[in-house]
N, CA, C and O atoms as a printed pandas DataFrame, in Angstrom:
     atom_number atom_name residue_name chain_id  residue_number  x_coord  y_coord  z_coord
0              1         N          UNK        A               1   81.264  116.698   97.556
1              2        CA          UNK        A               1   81.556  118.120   97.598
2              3         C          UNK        A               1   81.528  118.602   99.042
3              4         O          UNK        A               1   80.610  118.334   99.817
4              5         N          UNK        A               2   82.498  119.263   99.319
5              6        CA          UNK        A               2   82.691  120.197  100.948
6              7         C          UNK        A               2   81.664  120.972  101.208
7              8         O          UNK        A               2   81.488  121.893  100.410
8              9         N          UNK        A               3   80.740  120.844  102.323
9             10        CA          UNK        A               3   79.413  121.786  102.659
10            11         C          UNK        A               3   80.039  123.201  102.945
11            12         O          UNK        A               3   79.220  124.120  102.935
12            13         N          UNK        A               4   81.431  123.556  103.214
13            14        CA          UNK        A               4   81.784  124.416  103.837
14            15         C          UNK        A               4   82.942  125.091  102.686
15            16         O          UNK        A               4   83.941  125.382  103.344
16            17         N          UNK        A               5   83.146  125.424  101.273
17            18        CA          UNK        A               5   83.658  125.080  100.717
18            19         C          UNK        A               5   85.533  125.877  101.015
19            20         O          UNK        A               5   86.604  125.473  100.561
20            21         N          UNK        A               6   85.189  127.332  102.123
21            22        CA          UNK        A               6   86.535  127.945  102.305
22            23         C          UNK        A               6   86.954  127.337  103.300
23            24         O          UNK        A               6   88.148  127.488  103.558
24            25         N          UNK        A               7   86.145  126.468  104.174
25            26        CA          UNK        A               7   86.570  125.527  105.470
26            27         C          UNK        A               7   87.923  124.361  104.740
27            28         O          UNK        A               7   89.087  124.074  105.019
28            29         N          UNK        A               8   87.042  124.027  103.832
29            30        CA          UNK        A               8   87.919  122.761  103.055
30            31         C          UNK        A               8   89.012  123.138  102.231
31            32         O          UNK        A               8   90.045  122.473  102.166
32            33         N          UNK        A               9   88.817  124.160  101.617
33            34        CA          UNK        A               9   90.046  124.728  100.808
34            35         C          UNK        A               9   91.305  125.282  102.201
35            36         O          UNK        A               9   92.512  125.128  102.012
36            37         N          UNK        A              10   90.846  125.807  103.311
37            38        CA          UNK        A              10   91.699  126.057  103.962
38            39         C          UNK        A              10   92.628  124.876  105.010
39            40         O          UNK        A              10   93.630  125.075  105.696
40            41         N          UNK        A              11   91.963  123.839  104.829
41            42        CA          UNK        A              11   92.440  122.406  105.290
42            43         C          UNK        A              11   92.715  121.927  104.646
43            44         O          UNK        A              11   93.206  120.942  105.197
44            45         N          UNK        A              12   92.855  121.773  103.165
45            46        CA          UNK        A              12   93.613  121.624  102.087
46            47         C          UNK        A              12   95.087  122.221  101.759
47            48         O          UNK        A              12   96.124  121.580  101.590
48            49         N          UNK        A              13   94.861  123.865  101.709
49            50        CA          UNK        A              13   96.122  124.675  101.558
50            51         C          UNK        A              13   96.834  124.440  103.032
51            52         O          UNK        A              13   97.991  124.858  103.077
52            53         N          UNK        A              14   96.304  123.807  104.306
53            54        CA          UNK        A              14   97.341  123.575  105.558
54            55         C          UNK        A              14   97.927  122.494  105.472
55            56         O          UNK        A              14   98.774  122.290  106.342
56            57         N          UNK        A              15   97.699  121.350  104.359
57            58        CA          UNK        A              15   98.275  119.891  104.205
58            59         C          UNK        A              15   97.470  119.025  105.038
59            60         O          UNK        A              15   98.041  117.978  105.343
60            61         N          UNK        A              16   96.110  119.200  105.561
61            62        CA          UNK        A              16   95.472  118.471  106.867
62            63         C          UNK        A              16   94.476  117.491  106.070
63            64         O          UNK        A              16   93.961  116.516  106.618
64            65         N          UNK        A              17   94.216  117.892  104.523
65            66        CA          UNK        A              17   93.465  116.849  103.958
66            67         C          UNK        A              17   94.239  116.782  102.348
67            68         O          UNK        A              17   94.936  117.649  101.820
68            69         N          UNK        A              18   93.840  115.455  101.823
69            70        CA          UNK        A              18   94.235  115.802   99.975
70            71         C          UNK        A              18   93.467  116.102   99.029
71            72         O          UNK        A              18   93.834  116.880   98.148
72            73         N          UNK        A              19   92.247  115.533   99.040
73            74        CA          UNK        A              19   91.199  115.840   97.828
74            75         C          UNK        A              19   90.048  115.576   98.684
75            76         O          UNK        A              19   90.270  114.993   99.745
76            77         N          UNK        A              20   88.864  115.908   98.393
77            78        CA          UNK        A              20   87.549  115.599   98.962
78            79         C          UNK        A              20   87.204  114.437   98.600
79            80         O          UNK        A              20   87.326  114.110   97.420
80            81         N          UNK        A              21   86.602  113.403   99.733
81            82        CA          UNK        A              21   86.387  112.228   99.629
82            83         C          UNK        A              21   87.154  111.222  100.004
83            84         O          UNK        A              21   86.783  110.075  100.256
84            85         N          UNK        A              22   88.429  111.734  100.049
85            86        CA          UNK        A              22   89.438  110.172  100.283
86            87         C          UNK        A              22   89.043  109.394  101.434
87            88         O          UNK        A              22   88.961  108.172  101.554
88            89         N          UNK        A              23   88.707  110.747  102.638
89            90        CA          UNK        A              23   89.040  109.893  103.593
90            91         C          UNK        A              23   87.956  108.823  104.016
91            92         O          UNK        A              23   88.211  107.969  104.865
92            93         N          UNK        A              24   86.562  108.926  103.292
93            94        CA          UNK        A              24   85.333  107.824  103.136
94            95         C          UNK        A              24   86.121  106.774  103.181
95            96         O          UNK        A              24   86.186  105.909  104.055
96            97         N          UNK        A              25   87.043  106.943  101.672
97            98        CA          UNK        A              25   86.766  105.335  100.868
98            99         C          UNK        A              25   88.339  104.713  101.983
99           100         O          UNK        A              25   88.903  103.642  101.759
100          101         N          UNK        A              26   88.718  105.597  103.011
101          102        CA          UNK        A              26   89.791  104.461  103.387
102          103         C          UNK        A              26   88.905  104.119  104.964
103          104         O          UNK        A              26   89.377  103.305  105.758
104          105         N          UNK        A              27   88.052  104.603  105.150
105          106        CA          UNK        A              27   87.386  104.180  106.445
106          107         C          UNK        A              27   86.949  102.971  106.361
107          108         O          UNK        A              27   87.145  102.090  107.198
108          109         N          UNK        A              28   85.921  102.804  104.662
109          110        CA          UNK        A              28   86.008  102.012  104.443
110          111         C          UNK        A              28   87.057  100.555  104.363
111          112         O          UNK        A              28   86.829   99.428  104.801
112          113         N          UNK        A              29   88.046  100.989  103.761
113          114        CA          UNK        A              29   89.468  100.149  103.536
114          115         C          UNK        A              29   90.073   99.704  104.794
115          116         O          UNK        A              29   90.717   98.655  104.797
116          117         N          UNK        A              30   89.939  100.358  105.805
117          118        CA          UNK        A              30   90.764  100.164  107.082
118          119         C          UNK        A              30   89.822   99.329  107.856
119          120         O          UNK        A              30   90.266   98.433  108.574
120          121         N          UNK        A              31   88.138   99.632  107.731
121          122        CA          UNK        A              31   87.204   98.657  109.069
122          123         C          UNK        A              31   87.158   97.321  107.997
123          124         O          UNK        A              31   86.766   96.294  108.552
124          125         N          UNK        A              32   87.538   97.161  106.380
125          126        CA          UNK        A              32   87.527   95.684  105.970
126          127         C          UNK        A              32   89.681   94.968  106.606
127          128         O          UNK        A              32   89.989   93.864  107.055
128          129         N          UNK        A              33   90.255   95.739  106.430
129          130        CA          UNK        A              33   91.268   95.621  106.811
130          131         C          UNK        A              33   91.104   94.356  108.069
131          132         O          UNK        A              33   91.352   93.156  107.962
132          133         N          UNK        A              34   90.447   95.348  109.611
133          134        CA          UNK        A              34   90.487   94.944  110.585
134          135         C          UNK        A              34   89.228   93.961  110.691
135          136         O          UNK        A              34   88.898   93.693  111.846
136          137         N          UNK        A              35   88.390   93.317  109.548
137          138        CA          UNK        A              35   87.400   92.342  109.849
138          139         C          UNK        A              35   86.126   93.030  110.554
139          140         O          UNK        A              35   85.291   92.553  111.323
140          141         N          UNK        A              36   86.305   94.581  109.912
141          142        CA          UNK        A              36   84.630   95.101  110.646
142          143         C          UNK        A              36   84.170   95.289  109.582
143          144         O          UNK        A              36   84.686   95.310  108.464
144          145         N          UNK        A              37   82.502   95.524  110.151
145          146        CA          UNK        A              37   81.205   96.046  109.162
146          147         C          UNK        A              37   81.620   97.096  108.311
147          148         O          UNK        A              37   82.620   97.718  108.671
148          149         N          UNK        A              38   81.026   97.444  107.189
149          150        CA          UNK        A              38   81.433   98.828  106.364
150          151         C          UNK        A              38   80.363   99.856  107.340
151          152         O          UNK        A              38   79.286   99.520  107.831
152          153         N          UNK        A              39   80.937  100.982  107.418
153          154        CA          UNK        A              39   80.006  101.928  108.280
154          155         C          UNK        A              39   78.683  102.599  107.151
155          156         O          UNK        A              39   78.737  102.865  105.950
156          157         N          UNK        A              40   77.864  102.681  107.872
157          158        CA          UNK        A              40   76.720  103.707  106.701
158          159         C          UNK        A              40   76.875  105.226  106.834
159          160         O          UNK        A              40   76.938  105.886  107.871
160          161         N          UNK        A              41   76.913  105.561  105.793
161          162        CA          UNK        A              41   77.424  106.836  105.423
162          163         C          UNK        A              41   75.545  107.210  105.248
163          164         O          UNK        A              41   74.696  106.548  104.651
164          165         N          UNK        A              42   75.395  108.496  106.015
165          166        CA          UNK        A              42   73.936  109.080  105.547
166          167         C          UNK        A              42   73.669  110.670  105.731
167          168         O          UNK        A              42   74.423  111.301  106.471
168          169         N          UNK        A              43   72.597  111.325  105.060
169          170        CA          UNK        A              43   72.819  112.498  105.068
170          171         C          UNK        A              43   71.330  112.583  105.814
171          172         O          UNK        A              43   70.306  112.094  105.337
172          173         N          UNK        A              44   71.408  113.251  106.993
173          174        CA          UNK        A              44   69.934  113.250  107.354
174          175         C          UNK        A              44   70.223  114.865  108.209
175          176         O          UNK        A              44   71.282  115.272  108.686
176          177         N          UNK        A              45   68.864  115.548  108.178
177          178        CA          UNK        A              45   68.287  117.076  108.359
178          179         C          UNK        A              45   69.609  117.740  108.177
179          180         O          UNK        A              45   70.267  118.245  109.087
180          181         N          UNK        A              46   70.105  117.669  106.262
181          182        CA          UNK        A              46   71.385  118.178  106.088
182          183         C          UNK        A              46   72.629  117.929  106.674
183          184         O          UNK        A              46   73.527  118.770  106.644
184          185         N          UNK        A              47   72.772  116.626  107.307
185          186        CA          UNK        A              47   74.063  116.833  108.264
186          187         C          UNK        A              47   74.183  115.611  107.014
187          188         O          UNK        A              47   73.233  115.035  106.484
188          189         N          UNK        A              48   76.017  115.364  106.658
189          190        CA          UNK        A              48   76.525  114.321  106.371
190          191         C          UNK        A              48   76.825  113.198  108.185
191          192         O          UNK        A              48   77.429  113.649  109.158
192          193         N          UNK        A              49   76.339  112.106  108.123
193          194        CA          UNK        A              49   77.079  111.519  108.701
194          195         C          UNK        A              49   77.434  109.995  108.372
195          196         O          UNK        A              49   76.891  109.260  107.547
196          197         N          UNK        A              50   78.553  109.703  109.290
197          198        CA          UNK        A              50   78.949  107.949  109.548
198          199         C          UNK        A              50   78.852  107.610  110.674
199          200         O          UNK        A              50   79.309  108.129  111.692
200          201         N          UNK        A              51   77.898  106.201  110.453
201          202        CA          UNK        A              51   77.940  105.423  111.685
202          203         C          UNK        A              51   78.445  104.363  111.736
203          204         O          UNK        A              51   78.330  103.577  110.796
204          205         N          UNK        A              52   79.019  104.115  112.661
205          206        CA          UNK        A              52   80.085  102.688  112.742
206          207         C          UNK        A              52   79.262  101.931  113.817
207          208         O          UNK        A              52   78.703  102.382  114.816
208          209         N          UNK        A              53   79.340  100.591  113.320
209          210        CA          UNK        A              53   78.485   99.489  114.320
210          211         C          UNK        A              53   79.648   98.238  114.058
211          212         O          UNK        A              53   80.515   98.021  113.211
212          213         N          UNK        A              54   79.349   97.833  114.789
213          214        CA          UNK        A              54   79.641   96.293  115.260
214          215         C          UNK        A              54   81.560   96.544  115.185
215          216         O          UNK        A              54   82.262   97.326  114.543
216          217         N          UNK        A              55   81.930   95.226  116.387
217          218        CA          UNK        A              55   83.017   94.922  116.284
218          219         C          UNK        A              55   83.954   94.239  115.183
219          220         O          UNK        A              55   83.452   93.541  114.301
220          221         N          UNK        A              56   85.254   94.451  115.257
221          222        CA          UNK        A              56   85.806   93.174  114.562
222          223         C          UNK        A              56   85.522   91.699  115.223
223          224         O          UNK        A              56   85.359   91.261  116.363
224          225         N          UNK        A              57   85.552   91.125  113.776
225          226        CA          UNK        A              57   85.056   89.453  113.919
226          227         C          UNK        A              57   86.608   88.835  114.670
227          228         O          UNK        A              57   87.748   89.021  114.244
228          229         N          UNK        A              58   86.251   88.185  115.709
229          230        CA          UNK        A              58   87.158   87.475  116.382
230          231         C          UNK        A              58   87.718   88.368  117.650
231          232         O          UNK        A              58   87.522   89.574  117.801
232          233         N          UNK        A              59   88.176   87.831  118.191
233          234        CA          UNK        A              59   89.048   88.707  119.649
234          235         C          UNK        A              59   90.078   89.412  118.802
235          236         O          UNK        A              59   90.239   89.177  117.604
236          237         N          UNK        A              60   90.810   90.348  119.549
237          238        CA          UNK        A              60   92.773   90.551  119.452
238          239         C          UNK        A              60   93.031   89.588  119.238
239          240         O          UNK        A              60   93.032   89.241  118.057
240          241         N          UNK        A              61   93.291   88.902  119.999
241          242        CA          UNK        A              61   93.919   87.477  120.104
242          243         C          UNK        A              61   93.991   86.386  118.288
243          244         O          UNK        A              61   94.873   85.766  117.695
244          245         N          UNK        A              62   92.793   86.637  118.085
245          246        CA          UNK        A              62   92.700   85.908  117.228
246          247         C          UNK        A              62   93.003   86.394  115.558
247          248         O          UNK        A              62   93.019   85.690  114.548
248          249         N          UNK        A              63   93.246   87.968  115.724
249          250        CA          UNK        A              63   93.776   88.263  114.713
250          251         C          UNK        A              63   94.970   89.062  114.859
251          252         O          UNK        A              63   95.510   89.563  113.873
252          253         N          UNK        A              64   95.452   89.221  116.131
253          254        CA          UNK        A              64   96.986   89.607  116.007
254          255         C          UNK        A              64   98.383   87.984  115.950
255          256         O          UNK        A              64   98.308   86.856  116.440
256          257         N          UNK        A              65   98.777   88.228  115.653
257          258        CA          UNK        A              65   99.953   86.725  115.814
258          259         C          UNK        A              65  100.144   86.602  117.314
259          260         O          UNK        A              65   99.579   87.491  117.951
260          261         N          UNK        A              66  100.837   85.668  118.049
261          262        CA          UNK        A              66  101.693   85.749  119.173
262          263         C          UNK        A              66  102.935   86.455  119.140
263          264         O          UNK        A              66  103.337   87.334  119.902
264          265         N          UNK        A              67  103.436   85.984  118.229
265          266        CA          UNK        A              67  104.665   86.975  118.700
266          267         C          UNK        A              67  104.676   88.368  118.210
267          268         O          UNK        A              67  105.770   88.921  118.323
268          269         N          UNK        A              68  103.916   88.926  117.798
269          270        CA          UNK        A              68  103.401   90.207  117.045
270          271         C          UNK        A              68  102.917   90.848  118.372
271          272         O          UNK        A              68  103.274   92.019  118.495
272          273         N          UNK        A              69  102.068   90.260  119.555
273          274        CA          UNK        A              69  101.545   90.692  120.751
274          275         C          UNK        A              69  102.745   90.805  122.014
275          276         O          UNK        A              69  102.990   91.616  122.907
276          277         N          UNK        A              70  103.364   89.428  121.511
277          278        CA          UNK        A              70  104.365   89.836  122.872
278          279         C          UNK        A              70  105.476   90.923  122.670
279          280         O          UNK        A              70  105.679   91.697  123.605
280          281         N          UNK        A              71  106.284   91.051  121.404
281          282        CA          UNK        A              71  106.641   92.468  121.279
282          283         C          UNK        A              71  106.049   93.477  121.344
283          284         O          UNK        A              71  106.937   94.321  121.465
284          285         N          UNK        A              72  104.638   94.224  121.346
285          286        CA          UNK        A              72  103.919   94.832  121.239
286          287         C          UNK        A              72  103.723   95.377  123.154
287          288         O          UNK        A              72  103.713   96.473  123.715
288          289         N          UNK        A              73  103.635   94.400  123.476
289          290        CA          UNK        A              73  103.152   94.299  125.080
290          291         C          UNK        A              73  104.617   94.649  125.728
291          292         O          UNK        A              73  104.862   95.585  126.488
292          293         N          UNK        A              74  105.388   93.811  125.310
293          294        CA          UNK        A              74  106.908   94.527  125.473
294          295         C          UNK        A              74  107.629   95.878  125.907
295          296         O          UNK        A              74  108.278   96.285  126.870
296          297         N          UNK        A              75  107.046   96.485  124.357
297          298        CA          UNK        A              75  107.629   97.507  124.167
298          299         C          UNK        A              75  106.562   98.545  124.787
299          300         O          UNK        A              75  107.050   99.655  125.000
300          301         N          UNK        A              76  105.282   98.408  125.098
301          302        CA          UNK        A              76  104.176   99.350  125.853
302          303         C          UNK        A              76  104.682   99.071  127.111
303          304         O          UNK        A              76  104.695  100.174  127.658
304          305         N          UNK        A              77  105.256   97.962  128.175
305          306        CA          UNK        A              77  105.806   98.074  129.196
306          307         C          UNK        A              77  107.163   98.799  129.342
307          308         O          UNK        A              77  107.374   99.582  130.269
308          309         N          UNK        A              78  108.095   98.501  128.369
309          310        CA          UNK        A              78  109.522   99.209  128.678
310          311         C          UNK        A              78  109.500   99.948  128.189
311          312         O          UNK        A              78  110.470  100.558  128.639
312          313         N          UNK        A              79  108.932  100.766  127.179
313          314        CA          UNK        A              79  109.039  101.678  126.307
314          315         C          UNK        A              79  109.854  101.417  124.692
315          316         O          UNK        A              79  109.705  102.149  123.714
316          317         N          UNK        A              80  110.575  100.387  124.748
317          318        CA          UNK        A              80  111.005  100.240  123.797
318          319         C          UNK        A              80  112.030   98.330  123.796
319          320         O          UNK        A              80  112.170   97.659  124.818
320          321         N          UNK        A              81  112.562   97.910  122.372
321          322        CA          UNK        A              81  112.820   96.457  121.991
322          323         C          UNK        A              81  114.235   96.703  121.482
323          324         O          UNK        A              81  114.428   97.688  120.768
324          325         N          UNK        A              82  115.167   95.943  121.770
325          326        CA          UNK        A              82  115.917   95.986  120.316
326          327         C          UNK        A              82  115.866   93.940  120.026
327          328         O          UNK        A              82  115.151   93.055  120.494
328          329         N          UNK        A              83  117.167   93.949  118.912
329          330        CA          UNK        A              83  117.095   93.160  118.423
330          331         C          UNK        A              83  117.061   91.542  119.323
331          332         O          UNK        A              83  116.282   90.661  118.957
332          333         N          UNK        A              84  117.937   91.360  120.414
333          334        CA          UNK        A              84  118.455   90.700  121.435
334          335         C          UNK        A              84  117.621   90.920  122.102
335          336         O          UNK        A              84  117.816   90.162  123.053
336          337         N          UNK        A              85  116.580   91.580  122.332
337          338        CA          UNK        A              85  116.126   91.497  123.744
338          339         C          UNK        A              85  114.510   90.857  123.067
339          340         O          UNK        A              85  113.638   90.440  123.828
340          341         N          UNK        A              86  114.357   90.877  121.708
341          342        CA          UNK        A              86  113.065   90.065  121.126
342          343         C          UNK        A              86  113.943   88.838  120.904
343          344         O          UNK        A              86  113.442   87.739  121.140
344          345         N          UNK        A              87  114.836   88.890  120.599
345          346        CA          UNK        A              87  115.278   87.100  120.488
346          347         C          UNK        A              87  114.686   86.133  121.805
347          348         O          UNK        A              87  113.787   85.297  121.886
348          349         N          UNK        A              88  115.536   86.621  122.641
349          350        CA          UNK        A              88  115.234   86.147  124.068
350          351         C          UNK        A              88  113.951   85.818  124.829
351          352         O          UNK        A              88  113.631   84.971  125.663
352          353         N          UNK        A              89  113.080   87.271  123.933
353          354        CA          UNK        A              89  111.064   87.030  124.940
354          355         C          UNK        A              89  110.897   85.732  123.642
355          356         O          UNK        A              89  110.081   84.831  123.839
356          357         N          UNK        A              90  111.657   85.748  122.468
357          358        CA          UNK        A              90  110.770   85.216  121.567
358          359         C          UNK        A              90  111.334   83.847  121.558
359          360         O          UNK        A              90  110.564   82.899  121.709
360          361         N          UNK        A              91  112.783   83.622  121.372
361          362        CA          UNK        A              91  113.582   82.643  121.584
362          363         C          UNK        A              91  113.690   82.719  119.592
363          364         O          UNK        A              91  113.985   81.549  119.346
364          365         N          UNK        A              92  113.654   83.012  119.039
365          366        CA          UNK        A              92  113.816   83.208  117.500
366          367         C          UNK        A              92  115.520   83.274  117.365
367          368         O          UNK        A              92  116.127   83.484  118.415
368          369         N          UNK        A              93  116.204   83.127  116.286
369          370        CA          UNK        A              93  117.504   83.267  115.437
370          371         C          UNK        A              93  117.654   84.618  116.154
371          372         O          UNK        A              93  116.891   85.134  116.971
372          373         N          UNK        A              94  118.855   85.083  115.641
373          374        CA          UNK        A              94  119.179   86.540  115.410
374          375         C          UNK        A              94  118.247   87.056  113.758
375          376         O          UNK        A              94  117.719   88.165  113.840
376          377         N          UNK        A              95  118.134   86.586  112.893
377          378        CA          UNK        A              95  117.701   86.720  111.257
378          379         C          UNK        A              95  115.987   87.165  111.530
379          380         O          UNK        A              95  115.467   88.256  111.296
380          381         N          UNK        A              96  115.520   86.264  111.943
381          382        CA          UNK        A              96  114.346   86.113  112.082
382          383         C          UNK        A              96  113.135   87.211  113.042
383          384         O          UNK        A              96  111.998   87.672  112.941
384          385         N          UNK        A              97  114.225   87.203  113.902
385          386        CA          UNK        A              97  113.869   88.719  115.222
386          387         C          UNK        A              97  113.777   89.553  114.442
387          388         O          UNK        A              97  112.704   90.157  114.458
388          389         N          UNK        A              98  114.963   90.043  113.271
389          390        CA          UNK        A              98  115.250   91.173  112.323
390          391         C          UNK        A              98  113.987   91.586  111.556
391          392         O          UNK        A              98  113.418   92.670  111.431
392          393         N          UNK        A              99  113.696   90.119  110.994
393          394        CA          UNK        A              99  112.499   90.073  110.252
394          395         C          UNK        A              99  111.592   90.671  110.643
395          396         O          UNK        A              99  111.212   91.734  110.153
396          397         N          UNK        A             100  110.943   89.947  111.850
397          398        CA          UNK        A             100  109.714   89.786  112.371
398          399         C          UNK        A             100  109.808   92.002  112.924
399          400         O          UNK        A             100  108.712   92.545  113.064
400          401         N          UNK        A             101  110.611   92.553  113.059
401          402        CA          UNK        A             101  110.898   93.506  113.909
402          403         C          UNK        A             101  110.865   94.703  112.747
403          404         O          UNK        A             101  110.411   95.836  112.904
404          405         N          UNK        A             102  111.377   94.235  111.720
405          406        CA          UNK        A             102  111.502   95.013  110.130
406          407         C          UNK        A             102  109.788   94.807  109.521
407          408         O          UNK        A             102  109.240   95.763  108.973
408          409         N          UNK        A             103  109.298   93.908  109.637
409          410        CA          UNK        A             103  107.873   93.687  109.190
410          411         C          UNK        A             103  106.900   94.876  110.076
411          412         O          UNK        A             103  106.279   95.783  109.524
412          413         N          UNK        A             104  106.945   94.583  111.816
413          414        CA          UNK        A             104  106.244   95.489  112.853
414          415         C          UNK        A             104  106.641   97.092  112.136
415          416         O          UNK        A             104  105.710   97.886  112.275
416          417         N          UNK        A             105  107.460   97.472  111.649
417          418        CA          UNK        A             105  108.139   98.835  111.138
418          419         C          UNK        A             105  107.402   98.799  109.572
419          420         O          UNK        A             105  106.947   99.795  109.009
420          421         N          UNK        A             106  107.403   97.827  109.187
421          422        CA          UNK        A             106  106.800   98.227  107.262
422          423         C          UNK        A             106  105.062   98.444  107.519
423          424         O          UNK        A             106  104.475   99.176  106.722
424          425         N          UNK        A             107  104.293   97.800  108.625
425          426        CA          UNK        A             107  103.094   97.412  109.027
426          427         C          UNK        A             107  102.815   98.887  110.170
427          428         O          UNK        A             107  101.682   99.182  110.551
428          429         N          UNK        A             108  103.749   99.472  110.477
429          430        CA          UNK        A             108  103.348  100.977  110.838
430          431         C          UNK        A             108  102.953  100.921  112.331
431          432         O          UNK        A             108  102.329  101.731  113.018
432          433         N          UNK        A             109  103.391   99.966  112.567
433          434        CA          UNK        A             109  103.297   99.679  114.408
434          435         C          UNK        A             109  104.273  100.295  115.284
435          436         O          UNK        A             109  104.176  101.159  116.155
436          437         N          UNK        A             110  105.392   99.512  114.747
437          438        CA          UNK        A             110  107.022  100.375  115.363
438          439         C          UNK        A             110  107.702  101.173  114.709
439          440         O          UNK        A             110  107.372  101.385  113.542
440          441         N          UNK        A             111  108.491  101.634  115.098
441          442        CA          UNK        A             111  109.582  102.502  114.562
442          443         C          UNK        A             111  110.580  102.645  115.025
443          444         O          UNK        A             111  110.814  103.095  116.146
444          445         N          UNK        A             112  111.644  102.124  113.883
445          446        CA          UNK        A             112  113.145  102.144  114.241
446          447         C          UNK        A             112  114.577  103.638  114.740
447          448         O          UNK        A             112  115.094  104.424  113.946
448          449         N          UNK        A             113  114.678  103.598  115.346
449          450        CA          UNK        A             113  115.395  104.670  116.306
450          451         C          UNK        A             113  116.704  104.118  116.496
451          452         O          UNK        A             113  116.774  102.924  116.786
452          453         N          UNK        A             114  118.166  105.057  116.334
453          454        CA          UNK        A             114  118.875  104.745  116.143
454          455         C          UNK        A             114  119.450  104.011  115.180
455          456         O          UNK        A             114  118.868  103.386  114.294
456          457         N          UNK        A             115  121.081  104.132  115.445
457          458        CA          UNK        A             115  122.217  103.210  114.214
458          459         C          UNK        A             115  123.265  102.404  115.087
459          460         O          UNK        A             115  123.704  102.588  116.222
460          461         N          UNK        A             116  123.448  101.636  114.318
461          462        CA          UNK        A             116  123.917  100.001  114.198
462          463         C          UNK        A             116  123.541   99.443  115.906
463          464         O          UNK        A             116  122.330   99.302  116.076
464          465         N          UNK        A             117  124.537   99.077  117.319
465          466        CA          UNK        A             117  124.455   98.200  117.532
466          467         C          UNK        A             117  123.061   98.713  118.627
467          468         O          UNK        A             117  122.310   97.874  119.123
468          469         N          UNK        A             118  122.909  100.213  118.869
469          470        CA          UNK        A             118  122.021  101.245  119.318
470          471         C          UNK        A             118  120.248  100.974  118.656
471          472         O          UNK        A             118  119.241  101.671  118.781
472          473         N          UNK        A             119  120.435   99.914  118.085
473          474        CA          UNK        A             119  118.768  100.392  117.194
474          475         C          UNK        A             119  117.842   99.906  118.214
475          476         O          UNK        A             119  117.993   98.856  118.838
476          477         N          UNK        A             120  117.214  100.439  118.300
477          478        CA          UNK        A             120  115.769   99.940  119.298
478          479         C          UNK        A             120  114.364  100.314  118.152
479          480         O          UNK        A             120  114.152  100.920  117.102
480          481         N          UNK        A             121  113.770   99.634  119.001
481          482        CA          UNK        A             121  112.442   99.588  118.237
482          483         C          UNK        A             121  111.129  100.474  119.290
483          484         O          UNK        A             121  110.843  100.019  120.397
484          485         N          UNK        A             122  110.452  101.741  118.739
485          486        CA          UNK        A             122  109.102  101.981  119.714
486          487         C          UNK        A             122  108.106  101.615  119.269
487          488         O          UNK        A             122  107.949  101.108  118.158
488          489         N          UNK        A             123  106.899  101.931  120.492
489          490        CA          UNK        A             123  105.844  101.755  119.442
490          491         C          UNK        A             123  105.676  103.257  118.693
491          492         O          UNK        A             123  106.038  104.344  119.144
492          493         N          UNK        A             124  104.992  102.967  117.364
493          494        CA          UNK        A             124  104.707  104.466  116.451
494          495         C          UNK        A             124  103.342  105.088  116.725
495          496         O          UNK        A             124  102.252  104.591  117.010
496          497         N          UNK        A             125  103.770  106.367  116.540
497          498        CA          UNK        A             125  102.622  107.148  116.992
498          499         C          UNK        A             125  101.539  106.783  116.060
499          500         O          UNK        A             125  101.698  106.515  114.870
500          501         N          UNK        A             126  100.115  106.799  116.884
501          502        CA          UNK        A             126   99.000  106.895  116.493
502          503         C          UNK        A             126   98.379  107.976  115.692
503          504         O          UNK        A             126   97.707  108.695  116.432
504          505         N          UNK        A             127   98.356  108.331  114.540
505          506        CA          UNK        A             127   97.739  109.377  114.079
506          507         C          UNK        A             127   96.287  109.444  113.194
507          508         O          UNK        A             127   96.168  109.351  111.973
508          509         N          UNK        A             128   95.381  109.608  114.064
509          510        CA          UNK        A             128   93.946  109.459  113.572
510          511         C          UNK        A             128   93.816  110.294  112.564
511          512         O          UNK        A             128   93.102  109.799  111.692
512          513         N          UNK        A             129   94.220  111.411  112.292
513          514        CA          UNK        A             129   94.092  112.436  111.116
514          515         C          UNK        A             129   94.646  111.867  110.285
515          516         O          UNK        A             129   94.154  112.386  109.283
516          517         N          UNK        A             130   95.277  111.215  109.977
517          518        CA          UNK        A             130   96.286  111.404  108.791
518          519         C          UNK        A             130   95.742  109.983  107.561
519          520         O          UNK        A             130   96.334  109.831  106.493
């Protein structure tokens, strides 16, 4: 339940939250996602809080792919990828770039911009609220 209850109804009626509670159980969902601790949720001198400890298990390295990093690193240097120009860092097919570039876009990393021979790839915005 919302400690604040016209605070929450009014961040509700702005579209900024959906129901009370969700966003616990995906904090949860997202630090098992990335190989971290579950955070402890506690209520102490009336305050709700979460504390988050420990890292993810393993480096970057060891849980992003290679070629998942070098497009990534890519496109944070130039600003942006298209299809031919990941073939080339990657040395992959034409099919396979598509893939690997259509996956970075379903996985919420990039985002596709532009039509047909124009498509480039950015990176996608970060949105901690949402």
């Amino acid at each position: 339940m919302p400690r604040n209850r016209l605070l929450a109804d009014a961040l509700y009626r702005a579209r900024l939250i959906e129901r009370w509670g969700t966003g616990t159980l995906r904090i949860v969902r997202e630090r098992e996602t990335a190989g971290m601790p579950h955070p402890e949720f506690l209520i102490e001198m009336g305050m709700f809080i979460v504390r988050f400890r420990g890292r993810p298990e393993g480096s970057l390295e060891d849980r992003i792919p290679t070629r998942k990093r070098q497009v990534i690193a890519y496109v944070m240097e130039h600003g942006a990828i298209n299809r031919s120009q990941y073939q080339a860092l990657s040395g992959l097919r034409a099919r396979q770039a598509a893939e690997d570039l259509a996956a970075l876009v379903r996985e919420g990393l990039l985002v596709r911009k532009g039509k047909g021979p124009a498509i480039e790839y950015v990176l996608a915005e970060i949105n901690p609220g949402s």
